[in-house]
ROSE-4610 file (N, C-alpha, C; in Angstrom, 1 decimal, always signed):
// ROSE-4610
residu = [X/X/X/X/X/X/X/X/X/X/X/X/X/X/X/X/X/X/X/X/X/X/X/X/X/X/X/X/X/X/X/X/X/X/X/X/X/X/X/X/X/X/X/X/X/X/X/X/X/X/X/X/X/X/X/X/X/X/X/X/X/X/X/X/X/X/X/X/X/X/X/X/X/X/X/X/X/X/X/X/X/X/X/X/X/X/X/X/X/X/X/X/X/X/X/X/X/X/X/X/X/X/X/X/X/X/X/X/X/X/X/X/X/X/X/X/X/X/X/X/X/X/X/X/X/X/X/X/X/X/X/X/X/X/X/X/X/X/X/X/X/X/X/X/X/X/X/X/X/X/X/X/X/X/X/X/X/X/X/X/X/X/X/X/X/X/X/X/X/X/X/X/X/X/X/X/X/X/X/X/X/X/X/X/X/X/X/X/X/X/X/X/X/X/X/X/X/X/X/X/X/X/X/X/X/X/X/X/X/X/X/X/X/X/X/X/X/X/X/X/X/X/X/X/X/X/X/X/X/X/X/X/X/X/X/X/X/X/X/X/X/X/X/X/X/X/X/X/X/X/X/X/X/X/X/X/X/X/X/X/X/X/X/X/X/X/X/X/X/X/X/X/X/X/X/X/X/X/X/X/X/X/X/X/X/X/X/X/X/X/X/X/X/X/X/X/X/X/X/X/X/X/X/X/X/X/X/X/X/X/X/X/X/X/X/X/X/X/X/X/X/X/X/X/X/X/X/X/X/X/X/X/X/X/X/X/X/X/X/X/X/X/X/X/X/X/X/X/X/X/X/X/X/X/X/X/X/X/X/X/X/X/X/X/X/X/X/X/X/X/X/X/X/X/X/X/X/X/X/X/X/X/X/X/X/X/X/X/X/X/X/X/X/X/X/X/X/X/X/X/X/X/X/X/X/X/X/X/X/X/X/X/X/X/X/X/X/X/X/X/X/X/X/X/X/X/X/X/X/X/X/X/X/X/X/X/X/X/X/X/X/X/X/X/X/X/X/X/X/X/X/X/X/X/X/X/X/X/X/X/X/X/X/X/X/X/X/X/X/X/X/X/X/X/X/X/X/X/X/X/X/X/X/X/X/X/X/X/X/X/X/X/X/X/X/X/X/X/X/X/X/X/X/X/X/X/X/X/X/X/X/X/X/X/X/X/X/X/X/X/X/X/X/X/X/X/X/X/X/X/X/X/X/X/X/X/X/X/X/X/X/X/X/X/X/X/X/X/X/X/X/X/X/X/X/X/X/X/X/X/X/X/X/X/X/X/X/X/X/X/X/X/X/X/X/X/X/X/X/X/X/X/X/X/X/X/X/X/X/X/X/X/X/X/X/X/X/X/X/X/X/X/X/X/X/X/X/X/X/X/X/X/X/X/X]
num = [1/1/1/2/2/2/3/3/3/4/4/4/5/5/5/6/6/6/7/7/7/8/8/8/9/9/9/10/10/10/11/11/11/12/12/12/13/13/13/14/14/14/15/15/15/16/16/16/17/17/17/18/18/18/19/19/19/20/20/20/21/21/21/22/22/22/23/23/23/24/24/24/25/25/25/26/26/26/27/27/27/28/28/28/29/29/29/30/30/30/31/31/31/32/32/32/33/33/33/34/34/34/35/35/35/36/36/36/37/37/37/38/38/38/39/39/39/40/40/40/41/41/41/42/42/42/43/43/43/44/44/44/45/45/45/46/46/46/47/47/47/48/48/48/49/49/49/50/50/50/51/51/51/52/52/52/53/53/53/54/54/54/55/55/55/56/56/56/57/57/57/58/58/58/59/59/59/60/60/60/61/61/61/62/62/62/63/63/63/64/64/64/65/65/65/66/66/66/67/67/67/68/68/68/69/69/69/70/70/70/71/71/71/72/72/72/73/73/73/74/74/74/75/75/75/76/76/76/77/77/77/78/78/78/79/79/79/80/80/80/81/81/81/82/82/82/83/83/83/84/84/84/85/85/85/86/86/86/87/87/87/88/88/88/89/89/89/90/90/90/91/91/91/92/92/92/93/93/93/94/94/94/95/95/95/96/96/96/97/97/97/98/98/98/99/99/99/100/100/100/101/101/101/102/102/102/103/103/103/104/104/104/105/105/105/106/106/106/107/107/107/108/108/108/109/109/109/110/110/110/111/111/111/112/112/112/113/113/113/114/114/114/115/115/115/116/116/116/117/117/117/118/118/118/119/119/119/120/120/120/121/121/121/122/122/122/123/123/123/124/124/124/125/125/125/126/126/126/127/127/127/128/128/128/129/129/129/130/130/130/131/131/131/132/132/132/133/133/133/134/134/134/135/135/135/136/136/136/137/137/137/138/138/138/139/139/139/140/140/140/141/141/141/142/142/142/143/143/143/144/144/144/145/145/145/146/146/146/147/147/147/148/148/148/149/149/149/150/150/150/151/151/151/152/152/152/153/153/153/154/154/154/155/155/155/156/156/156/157/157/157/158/158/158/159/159/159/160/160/160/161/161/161/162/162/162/163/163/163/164/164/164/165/165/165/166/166/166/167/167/167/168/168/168/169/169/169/170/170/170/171/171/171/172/172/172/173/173/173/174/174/174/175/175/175/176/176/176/177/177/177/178/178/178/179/179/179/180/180/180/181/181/181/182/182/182/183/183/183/184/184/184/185/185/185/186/186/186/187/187/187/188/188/188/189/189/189/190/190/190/191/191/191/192/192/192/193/193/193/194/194/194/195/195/195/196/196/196/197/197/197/198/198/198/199/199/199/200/200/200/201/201/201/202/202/202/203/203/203/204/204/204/205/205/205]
x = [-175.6/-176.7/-177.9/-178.4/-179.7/-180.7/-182.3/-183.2/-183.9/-184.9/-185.7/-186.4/-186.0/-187.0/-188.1/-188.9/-190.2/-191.0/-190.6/-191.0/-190.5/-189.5/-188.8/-190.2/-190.7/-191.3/-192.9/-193.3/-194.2/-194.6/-193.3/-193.4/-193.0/-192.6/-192.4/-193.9/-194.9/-196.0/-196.7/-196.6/-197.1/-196.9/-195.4/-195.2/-195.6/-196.0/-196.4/-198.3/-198.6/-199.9/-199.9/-198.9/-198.6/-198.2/-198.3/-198.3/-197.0/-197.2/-196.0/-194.7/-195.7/-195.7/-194.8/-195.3/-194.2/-192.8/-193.1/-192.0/-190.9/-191.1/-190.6/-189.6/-190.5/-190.2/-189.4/-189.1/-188.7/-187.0/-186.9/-185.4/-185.0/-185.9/-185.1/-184.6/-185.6/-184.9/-183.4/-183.1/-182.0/-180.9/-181.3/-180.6/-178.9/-179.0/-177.7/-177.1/-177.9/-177.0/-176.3/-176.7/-176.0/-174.9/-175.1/-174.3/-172.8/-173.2/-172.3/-171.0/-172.2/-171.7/-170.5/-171.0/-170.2/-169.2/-169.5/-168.2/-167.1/-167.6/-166.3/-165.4/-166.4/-165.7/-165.1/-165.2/-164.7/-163.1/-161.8/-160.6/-160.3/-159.2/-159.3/-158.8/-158.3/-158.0/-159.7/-160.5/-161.6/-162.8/-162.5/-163.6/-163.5/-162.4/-161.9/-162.6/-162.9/-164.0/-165.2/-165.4/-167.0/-167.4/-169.0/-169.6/-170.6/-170.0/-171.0/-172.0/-173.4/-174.2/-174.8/-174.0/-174.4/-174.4/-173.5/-173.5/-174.8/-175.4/-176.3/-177.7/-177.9/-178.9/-179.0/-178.2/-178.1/-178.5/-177.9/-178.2/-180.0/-180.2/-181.7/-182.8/-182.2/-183.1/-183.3/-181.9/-181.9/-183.1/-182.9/-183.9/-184.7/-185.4/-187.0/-187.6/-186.5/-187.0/-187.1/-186.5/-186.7/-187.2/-188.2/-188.4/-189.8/-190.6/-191.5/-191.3/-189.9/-189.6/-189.5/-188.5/-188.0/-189.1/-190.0/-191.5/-192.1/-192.1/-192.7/-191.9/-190.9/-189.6/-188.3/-188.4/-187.1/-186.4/-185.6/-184.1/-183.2/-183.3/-182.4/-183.4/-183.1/-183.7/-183.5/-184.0/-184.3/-182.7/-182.1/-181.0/-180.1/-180.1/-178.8/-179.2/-180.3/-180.4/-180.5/-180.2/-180.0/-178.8/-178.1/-176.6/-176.1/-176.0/-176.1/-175.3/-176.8/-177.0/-176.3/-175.8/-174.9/-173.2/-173.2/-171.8/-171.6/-173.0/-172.8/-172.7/-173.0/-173.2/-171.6/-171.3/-170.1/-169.0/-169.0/-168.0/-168.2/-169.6/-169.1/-168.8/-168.7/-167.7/-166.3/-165.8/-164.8/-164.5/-165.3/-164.2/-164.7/-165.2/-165.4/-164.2/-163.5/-162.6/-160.9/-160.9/-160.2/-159.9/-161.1/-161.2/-160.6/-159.8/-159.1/-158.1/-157.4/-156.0/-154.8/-155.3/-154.3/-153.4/-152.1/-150.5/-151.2/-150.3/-150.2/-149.2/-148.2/-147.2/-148.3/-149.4/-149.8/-150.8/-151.3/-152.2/-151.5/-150.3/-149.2/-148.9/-148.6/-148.6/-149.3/-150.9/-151.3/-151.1/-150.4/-150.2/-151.3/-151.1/-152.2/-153.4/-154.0/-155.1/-155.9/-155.7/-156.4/-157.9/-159.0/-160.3/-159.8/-160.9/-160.4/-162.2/-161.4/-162.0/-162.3/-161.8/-162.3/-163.4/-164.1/-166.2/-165.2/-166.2/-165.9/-165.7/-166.1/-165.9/-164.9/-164.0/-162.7/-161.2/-162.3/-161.1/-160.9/-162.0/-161.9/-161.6/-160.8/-159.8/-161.1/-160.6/-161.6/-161.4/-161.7/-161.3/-160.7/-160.5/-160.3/-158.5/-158.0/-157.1/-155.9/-155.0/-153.7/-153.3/-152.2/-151.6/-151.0/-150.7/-149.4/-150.7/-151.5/-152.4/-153.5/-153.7/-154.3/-153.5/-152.2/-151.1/-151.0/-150.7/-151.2/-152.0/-153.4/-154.7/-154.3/-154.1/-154.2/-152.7/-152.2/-151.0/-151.4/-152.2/-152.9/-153.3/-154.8/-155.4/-155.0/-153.9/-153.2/-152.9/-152.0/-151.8/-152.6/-153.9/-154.8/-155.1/-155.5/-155.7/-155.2/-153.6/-152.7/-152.8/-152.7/-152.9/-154.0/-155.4/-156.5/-156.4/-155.4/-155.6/-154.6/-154.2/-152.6/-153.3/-155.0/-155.6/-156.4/-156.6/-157.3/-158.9/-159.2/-160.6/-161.6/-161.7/-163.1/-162.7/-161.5/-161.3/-161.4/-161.1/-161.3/-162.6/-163.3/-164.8/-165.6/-165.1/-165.6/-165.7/-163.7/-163.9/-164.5/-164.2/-164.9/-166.5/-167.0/-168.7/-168.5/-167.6/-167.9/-167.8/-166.7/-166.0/-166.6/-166.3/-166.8/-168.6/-169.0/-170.4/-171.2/-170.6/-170.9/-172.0/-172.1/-173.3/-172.7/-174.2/-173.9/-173.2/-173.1/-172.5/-173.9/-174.9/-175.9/-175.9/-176.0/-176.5/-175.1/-173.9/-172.5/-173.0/-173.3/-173.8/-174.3/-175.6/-176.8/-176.3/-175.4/-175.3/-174.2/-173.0/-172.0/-172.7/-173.6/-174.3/-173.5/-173.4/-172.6/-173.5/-173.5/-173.9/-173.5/-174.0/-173.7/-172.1/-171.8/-170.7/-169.8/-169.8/-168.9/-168.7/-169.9/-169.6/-168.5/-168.8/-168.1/-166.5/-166.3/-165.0/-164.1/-165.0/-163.9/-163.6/-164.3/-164.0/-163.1/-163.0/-161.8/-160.6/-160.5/-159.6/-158.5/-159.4/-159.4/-158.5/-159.9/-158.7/-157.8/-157.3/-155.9/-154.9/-155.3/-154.4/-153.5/-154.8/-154.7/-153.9/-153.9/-153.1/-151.8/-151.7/-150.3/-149.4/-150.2/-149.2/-149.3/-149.7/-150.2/-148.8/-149.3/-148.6/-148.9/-147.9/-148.6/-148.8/-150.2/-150.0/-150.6/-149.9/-150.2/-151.6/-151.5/-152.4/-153.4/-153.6/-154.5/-155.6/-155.6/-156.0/-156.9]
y = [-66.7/-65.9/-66.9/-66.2/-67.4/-66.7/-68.1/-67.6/-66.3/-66.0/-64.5/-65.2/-64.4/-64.9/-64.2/-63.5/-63.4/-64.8/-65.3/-66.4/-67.3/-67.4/-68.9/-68.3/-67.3/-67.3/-67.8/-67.6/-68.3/-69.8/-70.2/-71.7/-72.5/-71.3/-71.8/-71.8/-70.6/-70.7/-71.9/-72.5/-74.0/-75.0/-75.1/-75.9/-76.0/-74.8/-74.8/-75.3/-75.3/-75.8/-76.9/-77.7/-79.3/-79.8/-78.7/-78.4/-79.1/-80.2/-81.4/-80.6/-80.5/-79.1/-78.3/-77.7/-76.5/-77.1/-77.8/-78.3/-78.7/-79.9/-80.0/-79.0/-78.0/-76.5/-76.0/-75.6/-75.2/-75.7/-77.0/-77.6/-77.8/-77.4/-77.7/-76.4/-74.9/-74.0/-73.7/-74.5/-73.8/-74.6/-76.1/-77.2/-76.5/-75.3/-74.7/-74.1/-73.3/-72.3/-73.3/-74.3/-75.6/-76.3/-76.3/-77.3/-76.4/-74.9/-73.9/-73.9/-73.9/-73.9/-74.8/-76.3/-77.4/-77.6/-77.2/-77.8/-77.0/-75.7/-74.7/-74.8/-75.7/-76.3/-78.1/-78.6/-79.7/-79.4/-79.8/-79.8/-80.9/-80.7/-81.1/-82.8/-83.0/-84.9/-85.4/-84.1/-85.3/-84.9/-84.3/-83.9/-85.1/-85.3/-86.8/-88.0/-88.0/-89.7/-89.0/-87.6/-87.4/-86.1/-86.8/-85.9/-85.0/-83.7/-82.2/-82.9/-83.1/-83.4/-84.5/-85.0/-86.4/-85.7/-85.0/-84.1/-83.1/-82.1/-81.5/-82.6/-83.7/-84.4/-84.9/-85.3/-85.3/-84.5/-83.3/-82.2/-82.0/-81.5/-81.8/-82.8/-83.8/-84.9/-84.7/-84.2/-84.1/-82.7/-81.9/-80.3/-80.6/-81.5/-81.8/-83.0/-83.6/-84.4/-83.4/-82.2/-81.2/-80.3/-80.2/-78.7/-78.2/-79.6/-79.7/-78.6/-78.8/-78.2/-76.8/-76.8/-75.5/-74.2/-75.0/-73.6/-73.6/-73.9/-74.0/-72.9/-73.0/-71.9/-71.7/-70.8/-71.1/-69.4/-70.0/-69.1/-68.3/-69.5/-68.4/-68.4/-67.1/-67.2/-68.5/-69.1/-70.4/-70.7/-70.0/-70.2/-70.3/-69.8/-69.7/-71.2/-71.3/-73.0/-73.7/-73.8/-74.7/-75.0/-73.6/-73.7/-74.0/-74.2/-75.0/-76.0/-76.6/-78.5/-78.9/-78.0/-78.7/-78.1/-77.7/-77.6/-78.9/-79.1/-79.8/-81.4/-81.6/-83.4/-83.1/-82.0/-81.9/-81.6/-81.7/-81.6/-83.1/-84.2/-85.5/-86.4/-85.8/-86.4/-86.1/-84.9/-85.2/-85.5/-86.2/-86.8/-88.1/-88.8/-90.0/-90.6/-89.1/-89.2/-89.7/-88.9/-88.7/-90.2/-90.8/-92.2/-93.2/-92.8/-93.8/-94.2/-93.2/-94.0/-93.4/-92.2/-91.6/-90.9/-91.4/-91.0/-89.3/-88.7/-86.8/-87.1/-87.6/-87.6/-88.1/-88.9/-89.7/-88.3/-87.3/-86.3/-84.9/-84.7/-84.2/-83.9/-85.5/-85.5/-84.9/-85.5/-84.7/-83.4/-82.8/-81.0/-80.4/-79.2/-78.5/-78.3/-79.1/-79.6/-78.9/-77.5/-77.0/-76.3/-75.9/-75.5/-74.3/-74.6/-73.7/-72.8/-71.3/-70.0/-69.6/-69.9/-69.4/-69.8/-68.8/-69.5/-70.5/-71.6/-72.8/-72.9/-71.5/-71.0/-70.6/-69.9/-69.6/-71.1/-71.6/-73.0/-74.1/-73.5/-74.5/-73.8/-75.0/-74.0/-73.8/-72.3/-71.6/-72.2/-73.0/-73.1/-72.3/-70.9/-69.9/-69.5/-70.1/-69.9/-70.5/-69.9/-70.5/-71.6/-72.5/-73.5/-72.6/-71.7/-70.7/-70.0/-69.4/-68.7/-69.9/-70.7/-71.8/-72.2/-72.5/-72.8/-71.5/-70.2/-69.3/-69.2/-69.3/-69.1/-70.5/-71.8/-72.8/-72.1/-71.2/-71.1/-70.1/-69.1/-68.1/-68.6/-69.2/-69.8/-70.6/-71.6/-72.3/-71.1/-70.3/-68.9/-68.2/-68.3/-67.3/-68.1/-69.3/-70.3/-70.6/-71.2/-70.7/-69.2/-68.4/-67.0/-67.0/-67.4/-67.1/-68.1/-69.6/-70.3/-69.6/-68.6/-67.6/-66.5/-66.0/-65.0/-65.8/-65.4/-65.5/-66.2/-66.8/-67.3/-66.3/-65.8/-64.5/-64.3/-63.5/-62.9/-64.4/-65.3/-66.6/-66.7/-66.4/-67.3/-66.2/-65.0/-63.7/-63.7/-64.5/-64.2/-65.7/-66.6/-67.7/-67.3/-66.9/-66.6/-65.5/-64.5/-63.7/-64.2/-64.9/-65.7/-66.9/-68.2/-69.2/-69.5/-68.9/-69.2/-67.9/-66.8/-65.6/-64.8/-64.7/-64.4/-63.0/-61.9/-60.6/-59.8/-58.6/-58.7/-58.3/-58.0/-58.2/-59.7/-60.8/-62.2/-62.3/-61.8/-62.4/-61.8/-60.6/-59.9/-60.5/-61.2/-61.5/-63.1/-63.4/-65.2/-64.6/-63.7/-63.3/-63.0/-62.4/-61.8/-60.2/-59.1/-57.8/-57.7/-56.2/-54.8/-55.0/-54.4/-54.4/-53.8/-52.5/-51.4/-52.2/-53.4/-53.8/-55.3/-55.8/-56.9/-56.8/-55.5/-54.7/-54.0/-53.6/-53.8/-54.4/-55.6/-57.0/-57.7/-57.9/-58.0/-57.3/-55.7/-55.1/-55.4/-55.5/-56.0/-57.1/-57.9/-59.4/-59.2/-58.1/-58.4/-57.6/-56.7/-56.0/-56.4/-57.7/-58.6/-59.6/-59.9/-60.8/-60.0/-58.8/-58.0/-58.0/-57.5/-57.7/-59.6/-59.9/-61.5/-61.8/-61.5/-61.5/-61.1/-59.7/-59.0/-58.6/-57.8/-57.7/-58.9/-59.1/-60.4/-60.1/-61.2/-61.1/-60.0/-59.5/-58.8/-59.4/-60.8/-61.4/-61.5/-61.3/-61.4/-59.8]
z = [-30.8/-30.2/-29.9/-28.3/-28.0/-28.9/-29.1/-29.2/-28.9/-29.4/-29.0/-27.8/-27.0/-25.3/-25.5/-26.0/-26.2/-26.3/-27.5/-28.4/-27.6/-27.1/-25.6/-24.5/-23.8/-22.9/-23.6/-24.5/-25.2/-25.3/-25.6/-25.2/-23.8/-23.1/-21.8/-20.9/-22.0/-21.4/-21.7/-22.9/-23.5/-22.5/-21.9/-21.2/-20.1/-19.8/-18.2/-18.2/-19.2/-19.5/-20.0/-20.6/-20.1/-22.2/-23.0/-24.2/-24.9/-25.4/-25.7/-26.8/-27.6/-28.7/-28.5/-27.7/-27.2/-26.7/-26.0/-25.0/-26.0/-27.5/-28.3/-29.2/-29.5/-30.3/-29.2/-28.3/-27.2/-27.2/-27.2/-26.9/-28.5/-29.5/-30.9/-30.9/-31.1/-31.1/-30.4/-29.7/-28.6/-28.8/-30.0/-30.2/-30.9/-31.7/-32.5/-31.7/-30.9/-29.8/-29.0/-28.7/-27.3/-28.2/-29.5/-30.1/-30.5/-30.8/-30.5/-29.7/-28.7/-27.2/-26.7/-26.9/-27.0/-27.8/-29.4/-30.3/-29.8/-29.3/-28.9/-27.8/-26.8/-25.6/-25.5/-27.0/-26.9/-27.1/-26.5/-27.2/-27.7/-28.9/-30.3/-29.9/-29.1/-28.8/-28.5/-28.0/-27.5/-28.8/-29.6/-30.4/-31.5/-31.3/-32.7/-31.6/-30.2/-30.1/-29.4/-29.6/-28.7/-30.1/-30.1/-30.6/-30.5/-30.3/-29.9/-30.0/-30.9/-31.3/-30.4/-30.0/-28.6/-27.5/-27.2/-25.5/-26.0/-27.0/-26.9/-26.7/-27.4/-27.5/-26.0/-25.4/-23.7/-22.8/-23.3/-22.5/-22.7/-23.9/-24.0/-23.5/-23.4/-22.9/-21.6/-20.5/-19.2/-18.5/-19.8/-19.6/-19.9/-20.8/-20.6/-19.7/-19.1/-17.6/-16.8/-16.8/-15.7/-15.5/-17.2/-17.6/-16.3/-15.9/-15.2/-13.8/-13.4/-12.3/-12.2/-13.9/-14.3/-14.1/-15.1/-15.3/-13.9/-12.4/-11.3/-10.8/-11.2/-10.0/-10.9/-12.0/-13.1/-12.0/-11.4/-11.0/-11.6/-12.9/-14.0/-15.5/-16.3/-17.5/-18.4/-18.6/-19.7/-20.5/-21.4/-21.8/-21.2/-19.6/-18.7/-18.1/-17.7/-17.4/-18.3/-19.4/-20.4/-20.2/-20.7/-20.8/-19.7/-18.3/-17.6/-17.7/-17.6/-17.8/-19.1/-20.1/-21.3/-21.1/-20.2/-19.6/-18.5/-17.8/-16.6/-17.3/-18.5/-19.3/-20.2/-20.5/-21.1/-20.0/-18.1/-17.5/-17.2/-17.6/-17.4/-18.4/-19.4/-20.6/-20.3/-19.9/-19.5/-18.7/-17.3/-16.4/-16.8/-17.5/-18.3/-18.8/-19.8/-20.6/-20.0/-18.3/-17.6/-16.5/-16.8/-16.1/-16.9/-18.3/-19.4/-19.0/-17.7/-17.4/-18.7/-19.5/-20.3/-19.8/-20.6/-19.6/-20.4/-19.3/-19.9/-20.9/-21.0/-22.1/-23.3/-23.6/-24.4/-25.0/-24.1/-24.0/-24.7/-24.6/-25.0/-26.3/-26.5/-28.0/-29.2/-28.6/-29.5/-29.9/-29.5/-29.4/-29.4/-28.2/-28.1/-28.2/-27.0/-27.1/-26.2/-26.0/-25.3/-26.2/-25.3/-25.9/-27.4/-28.1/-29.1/-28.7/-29.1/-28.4/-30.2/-31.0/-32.2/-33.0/-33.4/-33.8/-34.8/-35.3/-35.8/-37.5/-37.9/-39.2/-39.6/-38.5/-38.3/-38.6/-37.8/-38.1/-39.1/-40.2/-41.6/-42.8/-43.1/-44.6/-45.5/-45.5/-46.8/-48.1/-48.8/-50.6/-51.5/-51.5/-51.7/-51.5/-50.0/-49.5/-50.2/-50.8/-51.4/-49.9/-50.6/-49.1/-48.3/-48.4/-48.0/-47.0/-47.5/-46.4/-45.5/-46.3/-45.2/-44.3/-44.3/-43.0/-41.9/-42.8/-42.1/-41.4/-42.0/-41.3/-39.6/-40.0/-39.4/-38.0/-38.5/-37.0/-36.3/-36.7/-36.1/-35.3/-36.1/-34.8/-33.7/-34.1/-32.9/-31.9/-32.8/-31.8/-30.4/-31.6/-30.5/-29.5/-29.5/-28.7/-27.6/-28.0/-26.9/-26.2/-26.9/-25.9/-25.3/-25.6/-24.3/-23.3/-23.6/-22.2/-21.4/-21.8/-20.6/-19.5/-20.3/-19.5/-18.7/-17.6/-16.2/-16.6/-15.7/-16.1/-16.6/-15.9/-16.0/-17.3/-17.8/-19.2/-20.5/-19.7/-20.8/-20.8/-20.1/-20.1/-21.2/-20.7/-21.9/-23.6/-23.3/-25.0/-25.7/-24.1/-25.7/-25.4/-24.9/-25.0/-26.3/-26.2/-27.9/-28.9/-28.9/-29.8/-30.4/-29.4/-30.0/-29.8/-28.4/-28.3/-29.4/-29.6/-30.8/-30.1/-28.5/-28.1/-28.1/-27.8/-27.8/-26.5/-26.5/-25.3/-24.0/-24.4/-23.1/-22.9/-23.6/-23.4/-22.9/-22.7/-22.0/-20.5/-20.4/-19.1/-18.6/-19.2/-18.1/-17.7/-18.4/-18.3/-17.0/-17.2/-15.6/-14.9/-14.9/-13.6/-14.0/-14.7/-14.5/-15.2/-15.4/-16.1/-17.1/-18.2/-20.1/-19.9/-19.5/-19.6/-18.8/-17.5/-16.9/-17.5/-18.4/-19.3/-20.4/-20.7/-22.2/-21.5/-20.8/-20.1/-20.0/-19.5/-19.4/-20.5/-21.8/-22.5/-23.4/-23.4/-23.6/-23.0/-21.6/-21.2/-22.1/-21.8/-22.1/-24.1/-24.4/-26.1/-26.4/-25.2/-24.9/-24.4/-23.7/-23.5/-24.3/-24.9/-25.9/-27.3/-27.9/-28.7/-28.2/-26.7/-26.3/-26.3/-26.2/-26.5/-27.4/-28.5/-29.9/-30.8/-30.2/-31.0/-32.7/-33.0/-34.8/-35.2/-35.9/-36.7/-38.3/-39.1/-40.8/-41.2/-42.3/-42.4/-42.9/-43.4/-44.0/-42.4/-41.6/-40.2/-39.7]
């Protein structure tokens, strides 16, 4: 979930009065939501040599070189242009990554390395968990994973915004451009899909 934009347009007012202060409080507040955003969009080969924490500190640095422009003529509400520019420094890590010259067989290997769509809480063995339910827990999620890279983009872009970014479903609306009820739709869709290739699973779930 982003910031309270009340309190973001507050310090957007700071900045636009040249208020250092603000401008600072401004990109820390927003520093967990972006870092969210990112660990959920790294897949699991590149999360082991790049760190979320580096692509958000990037992304930040590039929005306060620009915040100048931002508060003259901001186009989109503040979080949608953030999030943005930390998709746009996290689609040049990956073609960074992509300039290695790595065979796809070498990419392969690793198994299943596609984005993981599950919040990041989800994917660490609880202490609690017998081995037996932590391998569980650990094939599920491989599961669901595989199943959301099978749905269509739109419906992928849905569930990892519920899912791994945890945003509400108006903040998923206003970031698509739709309506709350045609936001909340497609996300139905999307986890009726995902039930059907699912199918029953353990009840520990």
């Amino acid at each position: 979930m982003w910031p309270n934009a009340d309190e973001t347009e507050q310090l957007l007012h700071g900045a636009r009065e040249g208020d250092r202060a603000a401008v600072d409080r401004l990109m820390e507040r927003h520093r967990q939501s972006l870092e969210r955003m990112v660990r959920g969009r790294l897949n699991r080969g590149l999360a082991r040599r790049v760190d979320a924490s580096d692509v958000v500190q990037d992304a930040l640095l590039t929005a306060s070189r620009r915040l100048a422009d931002y508060v003259h003529d901001p186009k989109l509400p503040f979080h949608a242009w953030l999030r943005q520019i930390a998709r746009d420094r996290l689609a040049d890590v990956y073609r960074r990554q992509l300039a290695d010259k790595r065979s796809v067989a070498n990419e392969q290997s690793v198994g299943g390395e596609g984005t993981s769509m599950l919040p990041p809480a989800a994917l660490v063995r609880d202490a609690e968990l017998t081995p037996a339910a932590a391998m569980l827990h650990r094939e599920f999620a491989e599961r669901f994973n595989a199943a959301v890279e099978t749905l269509a983009e739109a419906d992928r872009e849905i569930i990892f915004m519920r899912h791994a970014e945890q945003l509400t479903n108006s903040e998923a609306a206003e970031l698509l451009g739709l309506s709350q009820p045609a936001a909340a739709m497609r996300y139905l869709r999307a986890l009726r899909q995902l039930k059907t290739i699912l199918g029953d699973t353990p009840s520990q779930w």
